[in-house]
C-alpha positions in Angstrom: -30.9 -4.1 9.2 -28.3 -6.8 10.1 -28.5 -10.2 9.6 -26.3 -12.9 12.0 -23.5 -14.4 10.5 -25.5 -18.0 11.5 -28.9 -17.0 9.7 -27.2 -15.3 6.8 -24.9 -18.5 6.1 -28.1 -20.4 6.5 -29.9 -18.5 4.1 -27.1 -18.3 1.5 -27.2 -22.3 1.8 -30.5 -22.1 0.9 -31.3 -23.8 4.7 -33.9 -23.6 6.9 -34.4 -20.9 9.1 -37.3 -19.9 10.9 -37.6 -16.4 11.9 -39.5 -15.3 15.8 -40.8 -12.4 17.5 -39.4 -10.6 20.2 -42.8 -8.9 21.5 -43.5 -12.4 23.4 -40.7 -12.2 25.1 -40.6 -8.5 26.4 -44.4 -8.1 26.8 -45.9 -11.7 26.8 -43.9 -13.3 29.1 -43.3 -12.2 32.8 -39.3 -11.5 34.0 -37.3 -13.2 34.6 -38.6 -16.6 33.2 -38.7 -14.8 29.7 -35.7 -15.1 29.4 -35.2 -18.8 29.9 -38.4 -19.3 27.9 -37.1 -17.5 25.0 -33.6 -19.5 25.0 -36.1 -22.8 25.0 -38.4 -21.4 21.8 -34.9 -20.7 19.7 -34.2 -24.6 21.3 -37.2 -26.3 19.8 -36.6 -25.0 16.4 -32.6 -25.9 16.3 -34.3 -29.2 17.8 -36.4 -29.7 14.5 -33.2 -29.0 12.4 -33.9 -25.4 11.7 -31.8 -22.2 12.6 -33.7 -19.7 14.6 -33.9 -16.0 13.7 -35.2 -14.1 16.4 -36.3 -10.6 15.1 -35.7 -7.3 17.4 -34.4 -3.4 17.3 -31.3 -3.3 19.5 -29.9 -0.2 20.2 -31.5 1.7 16.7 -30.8 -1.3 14.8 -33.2 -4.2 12.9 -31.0 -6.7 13.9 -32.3 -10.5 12.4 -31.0 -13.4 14.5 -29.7 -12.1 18.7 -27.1 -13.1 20.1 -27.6 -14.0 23.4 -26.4 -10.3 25.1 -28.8 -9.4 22.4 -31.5 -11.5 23.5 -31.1 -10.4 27.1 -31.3 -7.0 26.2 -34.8 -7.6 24.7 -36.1 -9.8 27.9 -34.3 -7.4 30.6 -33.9 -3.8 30.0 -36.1 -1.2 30.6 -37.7 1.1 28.2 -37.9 -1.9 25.0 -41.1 -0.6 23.5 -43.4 -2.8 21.1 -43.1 -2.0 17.6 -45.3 -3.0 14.8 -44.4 -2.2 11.4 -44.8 1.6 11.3 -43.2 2.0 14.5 -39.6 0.2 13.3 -37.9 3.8 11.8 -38.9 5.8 14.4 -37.6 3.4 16.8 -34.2 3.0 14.3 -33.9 6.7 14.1 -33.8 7.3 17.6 -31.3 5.0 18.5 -33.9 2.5 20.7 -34.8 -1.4 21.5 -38.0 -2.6 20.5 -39.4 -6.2 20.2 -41.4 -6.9 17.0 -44.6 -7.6 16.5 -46.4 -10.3 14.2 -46.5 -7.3 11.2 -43.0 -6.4 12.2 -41.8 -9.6 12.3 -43.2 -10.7 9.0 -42.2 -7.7 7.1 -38.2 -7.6 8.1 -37.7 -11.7 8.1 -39.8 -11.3 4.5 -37.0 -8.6 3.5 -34.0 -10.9 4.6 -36.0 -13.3 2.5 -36.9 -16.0 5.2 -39.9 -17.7 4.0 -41.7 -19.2 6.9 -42.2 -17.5 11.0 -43.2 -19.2 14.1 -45.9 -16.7 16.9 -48.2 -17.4 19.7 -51.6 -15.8 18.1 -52.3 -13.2 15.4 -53.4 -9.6 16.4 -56.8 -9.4 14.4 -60.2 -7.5 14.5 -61.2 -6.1 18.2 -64.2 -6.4 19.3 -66.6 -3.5 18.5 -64.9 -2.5 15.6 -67.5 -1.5 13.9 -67.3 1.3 16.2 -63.9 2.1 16.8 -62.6 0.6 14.0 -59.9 -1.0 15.6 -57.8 -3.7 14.1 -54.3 -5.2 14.2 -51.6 -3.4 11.8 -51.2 -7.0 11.5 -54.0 -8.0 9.3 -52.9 -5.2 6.7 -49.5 -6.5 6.5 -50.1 -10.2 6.4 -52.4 -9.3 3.2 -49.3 -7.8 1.3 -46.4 -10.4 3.0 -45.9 -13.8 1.1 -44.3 -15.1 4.4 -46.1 -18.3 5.6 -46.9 -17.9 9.6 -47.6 -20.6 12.0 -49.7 -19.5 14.7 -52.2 -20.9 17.7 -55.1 -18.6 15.4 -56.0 -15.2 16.8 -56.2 -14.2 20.6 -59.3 -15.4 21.8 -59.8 -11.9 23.1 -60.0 -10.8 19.6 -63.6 -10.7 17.4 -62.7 -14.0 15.6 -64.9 -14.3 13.2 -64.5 -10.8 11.3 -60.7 -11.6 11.6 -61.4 -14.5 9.3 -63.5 -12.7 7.5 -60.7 -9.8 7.0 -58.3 -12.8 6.3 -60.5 -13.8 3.5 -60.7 -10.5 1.7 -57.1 -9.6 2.2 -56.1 -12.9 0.2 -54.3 -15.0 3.3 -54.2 -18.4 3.0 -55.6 -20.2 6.1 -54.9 -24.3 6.6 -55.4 -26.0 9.8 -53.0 -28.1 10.7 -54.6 -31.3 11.4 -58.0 -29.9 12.1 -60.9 -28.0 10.5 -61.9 -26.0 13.1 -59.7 -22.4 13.9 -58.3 -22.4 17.2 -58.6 -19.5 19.5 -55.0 -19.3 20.9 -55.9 -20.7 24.5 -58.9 -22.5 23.3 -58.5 -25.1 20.9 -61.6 -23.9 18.5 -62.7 -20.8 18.7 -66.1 -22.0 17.2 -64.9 -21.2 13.8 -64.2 -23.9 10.3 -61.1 -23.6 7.9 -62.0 -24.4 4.5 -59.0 -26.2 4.4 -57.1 -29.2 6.4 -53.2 -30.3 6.1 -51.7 -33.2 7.8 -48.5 -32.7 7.8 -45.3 -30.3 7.2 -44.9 -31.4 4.3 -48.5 -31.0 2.8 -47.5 -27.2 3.7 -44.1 -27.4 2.2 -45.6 -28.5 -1.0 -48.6 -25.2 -0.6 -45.8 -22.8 -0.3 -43.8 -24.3 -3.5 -47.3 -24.2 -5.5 -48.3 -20.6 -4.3 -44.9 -20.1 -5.9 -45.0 -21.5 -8.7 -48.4 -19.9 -9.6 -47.6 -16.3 -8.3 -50.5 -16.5 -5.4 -47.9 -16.4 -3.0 -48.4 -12.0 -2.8 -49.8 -12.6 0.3 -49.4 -14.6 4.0 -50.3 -18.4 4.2 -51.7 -19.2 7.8 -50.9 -22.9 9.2 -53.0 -22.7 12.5 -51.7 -24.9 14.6 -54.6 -25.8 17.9 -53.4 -26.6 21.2 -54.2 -30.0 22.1 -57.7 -30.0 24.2 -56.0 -31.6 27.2 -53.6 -28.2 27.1 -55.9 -25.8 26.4 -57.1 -23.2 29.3 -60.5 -24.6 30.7 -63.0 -22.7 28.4 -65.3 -21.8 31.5 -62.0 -20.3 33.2 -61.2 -18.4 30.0 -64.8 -17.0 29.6 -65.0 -15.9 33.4 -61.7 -14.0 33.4 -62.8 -12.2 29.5 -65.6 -11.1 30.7 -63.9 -9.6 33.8 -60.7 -8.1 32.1 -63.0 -6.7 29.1 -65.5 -4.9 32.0 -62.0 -3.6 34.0 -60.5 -2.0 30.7 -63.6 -0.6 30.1 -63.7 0.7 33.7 -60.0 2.2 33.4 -60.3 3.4 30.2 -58.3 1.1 28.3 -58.5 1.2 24.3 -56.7 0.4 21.3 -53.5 -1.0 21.2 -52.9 -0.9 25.0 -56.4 -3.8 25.3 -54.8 -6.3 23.9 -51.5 -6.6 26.6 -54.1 -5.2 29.3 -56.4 -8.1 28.8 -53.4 -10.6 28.6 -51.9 -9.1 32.0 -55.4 -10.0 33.5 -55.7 -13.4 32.2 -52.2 -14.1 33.6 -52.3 -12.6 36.9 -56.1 -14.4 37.4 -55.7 -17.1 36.2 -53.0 -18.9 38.9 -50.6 -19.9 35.9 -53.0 -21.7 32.9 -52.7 -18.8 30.9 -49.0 -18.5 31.2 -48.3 -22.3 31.2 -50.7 -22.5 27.8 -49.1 -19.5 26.1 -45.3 -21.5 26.6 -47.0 -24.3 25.0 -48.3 -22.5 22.3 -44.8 -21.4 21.5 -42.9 -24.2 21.7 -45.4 -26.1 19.6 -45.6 -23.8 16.8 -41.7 -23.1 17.1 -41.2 -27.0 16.6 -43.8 -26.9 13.3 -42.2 -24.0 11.6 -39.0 -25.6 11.9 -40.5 -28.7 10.5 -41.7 -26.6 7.3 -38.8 -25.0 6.8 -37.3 -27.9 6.3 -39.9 -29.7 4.2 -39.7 -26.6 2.0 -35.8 -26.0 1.9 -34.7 -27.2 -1.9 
């Protein structure tokens, strides 16, 4: 693992850094705007007085902070695979690219002890798990990270409410920021409370010091962080175009691991740009709060 010369002074200063995934920008975004999208993500968190550390494996290596030949290697070159956190060695050992998941993400910026991490939407609990007992690796590793994630809630794709419920018994924090209600990554409430309600960056700054300070802090702390409702995907749209994608990956066979990206590739060839438009926002938004925390929370 190698750490930039930027992030590592930033973290020997005891600064605030805020580390981001890589998976958005190979697999979430379409080329080439990926690209420019990811150079605007690492923008808004410099913006909010923070240095970004973008987290990716670059030719067999966990590299934390790109350079930008680095970053265009992640958003342009063929064969970058997505690795979670079981996947990072394998990838390492055999000399390959990957961008990082949520879990992967968590658990290398957690090593180069960064505290807090900016994403779109959490991977969670698939619908009809109780069947195929599929869920996100990252669930499992958010329950054993004390990193403290900003996120848009889980993928609206996702079985909401058992991910909460998973949350719960895995011992992750979960505040909304501003709101009580959980947002569903395009949708702005997925029809699901939070217990708890912060109003600001620096309500969270002064969670993560208390976790600390009492030894809770074992596990993630979840800010989610709602679109506004004027910027969220028209619910009816988004219902219409779930139904559709979840009856075509049915149709073709799709399961596991490979729903989650098929179901997002339908929403954003369907849905003539809101998906895609909503995801940058997401982003950028959650980008601009972890910066904001990191801050808050820097001594």
């Amino acid at each position: 693992m190698r750490v930039s010369t930027e992030v590592a002074d930033a973290l020997s200063s005891r600064g605030a850094v805020v580390a981001l995934e890589s998976t958005i920008i190979s697999h979430g975004l379409p080329r080439p705007d990926n690209l420019r999208i990811a150079r605007h993500i690492e923008a808004a968190v410099r913006d909010a007085g923070a240095v970004p550390a973008t987290v990716a494996v670059v030719a067999g290596e966990v590299r934390i902070g790109l350079d930008d030949d680095a970053l265009e290697t992640i958003a342009s070159a063929d064969g970058v695979v997505k690795a979670s956190e079981r996947d990072l060695a394998v990838v390492a050992a055999r000399g390959g690219s990957g961008a990082t998941t949520v879990a992967a993400t968590a658990s290398m910026a957690h090593q180069a002890g960064i505290r807090v991490f900016a994403t779109g939407g959490l991977g969670g609990v698939h619908r009809r798990a109780s069947s195929t007992f599929d869920e996100s690796a990252d669930l499992g590793t958010l329950g054993r990270t004390g990193i403290t994630v900003v996120c848009a809630g889980v993928k609206s794709i996702l079985d909401v409410g058992a991910t909460l419920e998973r949350l719960e018994s895995l011992g992750v924090t979960v505040v909304g920021m501003g709101t009580d209600r959980f947002p569903g990554f395009y949708l702005s409430d997925s029809g699901f409370t939070i217990d708890t309600s912060v109003a600001s960056a620096e309500e969270v700054a002064a969670i993560m010091r208390a976790r600390s300070e009492l030894g809770t802090d074992h596990a993630a702390l979840v800010v989610a962080n709602p679109l506004p409702v004027a910027e969220q995907v028209d619910p009816a749209l988004h219902d219409r175009l779930l139904e559709e994608g979840s009856a075509a990956a049915e149709a073709q066979g799709v399961h596991g691991k490979a729903v989650t990206p098929f179901l997002l590739e339908h929403f954003h060839r369907a849905s003539g740009g809101e998906s895609l438009r909503a995801n940058v926002a997401i982003i950028l938004r959650n980008a601009s709060l972890a910066a904001r925390i990191a801050v808050a929370a820097a001594p």
